[in-house]
N, C-alpha and C positions, 0 to 999 in steps of 0.2 A: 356382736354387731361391729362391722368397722365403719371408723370413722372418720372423715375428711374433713379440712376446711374450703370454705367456698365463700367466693364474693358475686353478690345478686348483679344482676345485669341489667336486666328488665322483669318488669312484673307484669301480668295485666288479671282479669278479675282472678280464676281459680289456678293460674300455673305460675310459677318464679322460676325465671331463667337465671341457672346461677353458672362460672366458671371455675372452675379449677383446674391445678397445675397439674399436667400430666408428666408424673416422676417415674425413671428409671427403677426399679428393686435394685439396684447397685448404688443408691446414693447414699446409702447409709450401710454400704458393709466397708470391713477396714482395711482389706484385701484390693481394693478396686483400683490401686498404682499398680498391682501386679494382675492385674486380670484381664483376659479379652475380652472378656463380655463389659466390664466399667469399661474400657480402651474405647469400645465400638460407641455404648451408652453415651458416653462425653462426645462425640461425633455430630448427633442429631442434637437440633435444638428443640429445648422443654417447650412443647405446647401447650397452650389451653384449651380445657375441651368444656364445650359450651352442653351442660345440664338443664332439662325440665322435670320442676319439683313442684307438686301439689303443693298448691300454697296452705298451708296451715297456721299462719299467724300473720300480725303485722309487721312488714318489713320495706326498707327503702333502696332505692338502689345504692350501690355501693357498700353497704351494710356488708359484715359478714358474719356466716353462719356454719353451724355444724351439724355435716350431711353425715347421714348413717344409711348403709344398707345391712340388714340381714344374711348373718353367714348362709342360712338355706339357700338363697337364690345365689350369692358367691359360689355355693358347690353345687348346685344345679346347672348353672350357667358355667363350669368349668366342663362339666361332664356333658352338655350339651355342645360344645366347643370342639371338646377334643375327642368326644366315646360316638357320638352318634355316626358321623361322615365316616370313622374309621370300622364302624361296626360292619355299615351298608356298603363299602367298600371290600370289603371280605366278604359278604356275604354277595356282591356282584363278584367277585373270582371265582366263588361256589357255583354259584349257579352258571357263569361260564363253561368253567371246566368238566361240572358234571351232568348237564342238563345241553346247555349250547353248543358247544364241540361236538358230543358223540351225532345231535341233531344234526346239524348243520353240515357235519362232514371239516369239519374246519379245526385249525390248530390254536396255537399260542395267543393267534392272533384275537380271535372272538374270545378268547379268552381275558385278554387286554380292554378290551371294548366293554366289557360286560366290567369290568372290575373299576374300570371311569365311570362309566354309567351309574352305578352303585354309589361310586361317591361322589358324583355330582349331583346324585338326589338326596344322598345324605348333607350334604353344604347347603341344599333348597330348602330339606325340610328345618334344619336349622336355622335360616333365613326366616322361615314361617314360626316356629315357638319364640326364638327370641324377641319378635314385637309381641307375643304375649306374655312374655316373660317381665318385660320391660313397666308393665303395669301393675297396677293392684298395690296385693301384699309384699311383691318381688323388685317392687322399684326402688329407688333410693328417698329419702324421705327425711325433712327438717327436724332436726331433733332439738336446734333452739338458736340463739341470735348468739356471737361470740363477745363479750364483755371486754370492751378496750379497758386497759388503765392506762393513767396517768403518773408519771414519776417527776416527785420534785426536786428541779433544781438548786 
């Protein structure tokens, strides 16, 4: 399971809006003075991106807590991301090429057409799983409140 911290925003009865800092994969490598991708990364500024989490305990705003999601939906929703659009994207060039062209009488072109086509249903249908992806067992989910200390001076 990976795990995030997050601070609550708002609550109301069964959902807790929570935020977290949305980081870079280059802030913690040692390479990132010499790298384009750290170079670009340090460019934008870190934003917060505003979470909804079944509430499952009590909590106040400003609190923070640690958010866990499930490696399954991590590699589902990676494979969803990147394997689907590019699946249906090939498979619209197939069916251009071997199906549409010889019909049509037409060249490169319907063949171009048919292979957008393709992945721009494959981006929709993606657009349609990940709001049920986003739910259930696959969503992100409070694993418990984070314990300030105190250090004495």
């Amino acid at each position: 399971m990976s795990e995030e911290v997050a601070t609550v925003v708002a609550i109301d009865e069964q959902h807790v809006w929570v935020e977290c800092e949305r980081r870079s994969a280059c802030s913690g490598c040692q390479q990132q003075s010499n790298c384009g991708t750290g170079t670009v990364a340090k460019a934008f500024p870190q934003r917060q991106q505003r979470i909804r989490v079944p509430r499952t305990m009590t909590l106040a705003v400003g609190q923070q807590v640690r958010l866990g999601i499930p490696q399954q939906s991590l590699l589902r929703g990676a494979a969803l991301v990147y394997v689907l659009p590019l699946f249906y994207l090939l498979v619209g060039a197939l069916l251009g090429q071997l199906w549409l062209a010889p019909l049509l009488e037409g060249g490169e072109g319907i063949t171009i057409l048919s292979c957008l086509g393709g992945g721009a249903l494959g981006f929709l249908l993606v657009r349609f799983y990940s709001n049920r992806l986003d739910q259930g067992a696959y969503g992100p989910r409070i694993l418990g409140a984070v314990l300030t200390t105190r250090t004495l001076s």
